[in-house]
C-alpha positions as CSV (number, residue, x, y, z in Angstrom):
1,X,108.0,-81.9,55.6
2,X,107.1,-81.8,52.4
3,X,106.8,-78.7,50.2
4,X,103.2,-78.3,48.5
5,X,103.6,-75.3,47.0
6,X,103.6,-74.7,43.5
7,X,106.5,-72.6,41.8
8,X,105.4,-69.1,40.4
9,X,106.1,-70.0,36.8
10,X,103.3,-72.4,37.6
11,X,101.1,-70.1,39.0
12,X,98.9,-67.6,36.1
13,X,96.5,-64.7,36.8
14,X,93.6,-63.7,34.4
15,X,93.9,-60.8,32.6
16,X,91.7,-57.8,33.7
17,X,91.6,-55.1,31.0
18,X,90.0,-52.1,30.8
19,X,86.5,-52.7,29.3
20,X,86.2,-50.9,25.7
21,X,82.4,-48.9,26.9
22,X,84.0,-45.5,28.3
23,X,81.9,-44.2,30.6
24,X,80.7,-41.1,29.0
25,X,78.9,-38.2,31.3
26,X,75.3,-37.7,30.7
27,X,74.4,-34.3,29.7
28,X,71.6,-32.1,31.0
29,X,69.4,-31.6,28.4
30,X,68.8,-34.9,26.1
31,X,69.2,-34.1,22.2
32,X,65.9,-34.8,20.4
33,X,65.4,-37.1,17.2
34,X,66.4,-35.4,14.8
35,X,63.6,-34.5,12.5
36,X,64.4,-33.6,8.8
37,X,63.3,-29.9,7.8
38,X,63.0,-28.6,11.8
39,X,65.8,-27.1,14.0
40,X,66.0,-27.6,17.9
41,X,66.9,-25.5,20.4
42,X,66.8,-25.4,24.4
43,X,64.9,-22.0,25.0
44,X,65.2,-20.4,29.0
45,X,62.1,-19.7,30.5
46,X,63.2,-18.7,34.1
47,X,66.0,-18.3,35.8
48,X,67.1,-17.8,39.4
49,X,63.8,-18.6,40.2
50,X,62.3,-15.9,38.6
51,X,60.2,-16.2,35.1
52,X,61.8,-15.1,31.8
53,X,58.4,-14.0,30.0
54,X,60.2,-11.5,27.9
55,X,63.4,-13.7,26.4
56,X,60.3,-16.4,25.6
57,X,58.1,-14.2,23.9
58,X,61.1,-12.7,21.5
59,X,62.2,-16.4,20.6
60,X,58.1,-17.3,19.9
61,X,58.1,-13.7,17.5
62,X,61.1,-15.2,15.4
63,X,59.2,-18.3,15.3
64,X,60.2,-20.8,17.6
65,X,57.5,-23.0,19.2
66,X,57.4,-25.1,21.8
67,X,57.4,-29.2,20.7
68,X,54.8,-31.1,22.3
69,X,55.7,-34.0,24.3
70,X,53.9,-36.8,22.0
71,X,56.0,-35.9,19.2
72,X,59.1,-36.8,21.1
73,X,57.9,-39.3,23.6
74,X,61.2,-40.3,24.5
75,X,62.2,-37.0,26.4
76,X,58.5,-36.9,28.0
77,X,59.5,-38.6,31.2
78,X,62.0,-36.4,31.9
79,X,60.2,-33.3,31.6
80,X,59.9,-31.4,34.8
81,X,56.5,-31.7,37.0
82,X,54.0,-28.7,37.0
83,X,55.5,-26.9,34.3
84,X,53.7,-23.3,32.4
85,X,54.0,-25.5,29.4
86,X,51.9,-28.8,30.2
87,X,52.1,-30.1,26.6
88,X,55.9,-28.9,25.9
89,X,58.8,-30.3,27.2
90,X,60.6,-28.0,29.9
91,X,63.6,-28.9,32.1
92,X,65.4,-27.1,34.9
93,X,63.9,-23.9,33.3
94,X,64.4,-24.4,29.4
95,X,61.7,-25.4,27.1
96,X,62.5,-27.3,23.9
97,X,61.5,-25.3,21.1
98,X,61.8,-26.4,17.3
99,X,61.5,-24.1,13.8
100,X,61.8,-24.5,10.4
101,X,65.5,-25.0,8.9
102,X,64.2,-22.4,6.4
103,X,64.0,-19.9,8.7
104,X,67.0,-20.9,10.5
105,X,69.0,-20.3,7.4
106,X,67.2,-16.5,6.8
107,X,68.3,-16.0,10.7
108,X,71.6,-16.9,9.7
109,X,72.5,-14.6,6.8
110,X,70.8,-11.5,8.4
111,X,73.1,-12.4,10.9
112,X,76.0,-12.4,8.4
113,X,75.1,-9.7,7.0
114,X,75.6,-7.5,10.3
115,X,79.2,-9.0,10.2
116,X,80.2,-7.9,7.2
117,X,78.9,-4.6,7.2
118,X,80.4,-4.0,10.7
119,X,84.1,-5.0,9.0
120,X,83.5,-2.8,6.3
121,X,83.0,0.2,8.8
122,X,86.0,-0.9,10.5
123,X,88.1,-1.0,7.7
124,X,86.4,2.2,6.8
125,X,87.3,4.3,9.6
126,X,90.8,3.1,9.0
127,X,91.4,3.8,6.1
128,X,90.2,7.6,6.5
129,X,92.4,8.1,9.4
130,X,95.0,8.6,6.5
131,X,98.4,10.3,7.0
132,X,101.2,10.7,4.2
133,X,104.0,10.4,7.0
134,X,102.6,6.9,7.7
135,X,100.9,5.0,4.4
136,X,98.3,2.3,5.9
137,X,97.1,-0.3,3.7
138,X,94.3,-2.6,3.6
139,X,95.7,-6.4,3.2
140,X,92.8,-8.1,4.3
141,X,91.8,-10.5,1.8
142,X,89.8,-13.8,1.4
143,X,90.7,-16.7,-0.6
144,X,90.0,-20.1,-0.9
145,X,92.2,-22.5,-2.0
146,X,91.8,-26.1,-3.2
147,X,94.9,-28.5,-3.4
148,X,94.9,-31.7,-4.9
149,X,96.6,-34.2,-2.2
């Protein structure tokens, strides 16, 4: 008898690596094109069912608006079907809404403005609630630094 089989050295297997695409998970609202000068933001219109008319009608008096499908014609097939908003883009319940960057940027320091008056109440209020027994002091301070490296 003879022996027709080869010797393992002999023997090679190809090499299965991992492929370098990771699958990544889609999410559930697709990110416009970005369009220079205009913000983007995913706006509710219902929920549970039920129709949000009053969150939409706040977010169109700071001057959102809804995009219209042709302008971004590569997130018009996925809008939903029968929507209140024919011309926008609306899915699962949120429309896409753009606005100025300007006004974005106005939003944003009113907003920081609330901040920082609400810490300077805090600190405020502690400071009065002085007594000589026990000395508070205010340490909070803000500083930037820039190292050369």
């Amino acid at each position: 008898m003879a022996n027709t089989r080869k010797p393992r050295d002999m023997e090679s297997r190809e090499q299965t690596g991992r492929k370098s695409d990771a699958w990544i998970q889609p999410s559930d609202l697709p990110t416009p094109n970005p369009v220079e000068g205009w913000a983007f933001r995913w706006i509710r219109t219902g929920s549970l069912g039920s129709a949000d008319v009053r969150n939409v009608s706040r977010r169109f008096r700071e001057g959102w608006v809804p995009v219209v499908a042709s302008e971004h014609p590569e997130l018009a097939a996925q809008s939903d079907v029968g929507s209140k908003y024919p011309d926008g883009l609306e899915i699962g319940g949120l429309l896409l809404c753009k606005i100025p960057v300007e006004a974005m940027e106005r939003r944003d320091e009113h907003f920081d403005n609330l901040n920082q008056q609400a810490m300077q109440s805090v600190d405020r209020g502690f400071m009065q609630e002085h007594d000589p027994r026990m000395p508070k002091y205010n340490e909070s301070t803000s500083r930037t630094q820039f190292r050369k490296g």
